[in-house]
C-alpha positions, 0 to 999 in steps of 0.5 A: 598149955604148951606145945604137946598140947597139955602137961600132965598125968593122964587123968589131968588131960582126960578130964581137961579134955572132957571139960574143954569139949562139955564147954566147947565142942570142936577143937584145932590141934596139930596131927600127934596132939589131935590123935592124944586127944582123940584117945583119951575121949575114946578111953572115955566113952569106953569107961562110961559104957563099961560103967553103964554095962555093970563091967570092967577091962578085965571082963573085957580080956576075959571075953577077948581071951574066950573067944580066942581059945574058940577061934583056935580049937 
């Protein structure tokens, strides 16, 4: 661990990330090191509701790209 929180890929620091809270819970970190954080947990809970749901990203733009076309007819 440094400064900057963690080095490393991004999947390294997700998954030191939900070890660390599995064990944990809470964590005191800087404002820009915090807010890293904070998005590889969101970007966690959104793998594993997709997962759960039986979709992908891609579904996800596709329902996104619809109801845009929706919205401008």
């Amino acid at each position: 661990m440094n400064r900057g929180w963690c080095i490393g890929s991004r999947g390294f620091k997700k998954g030191l990330a939900r070890d660390y809270f599995q064990n944990h819970g809470a964590i005191q970190m800087e404002h820009a090191d915090l807010r890293q954080l904070n998005e590889l947990r969101w970007e966690a809970y959104l793998d594993a509701s997709l997962t759960a749901l039986s979709k992908t990203e891609a579904d996800l733009k596709h329902a996104k790209r619809l109801r845009n076309l929706r919205n401008e007819q």
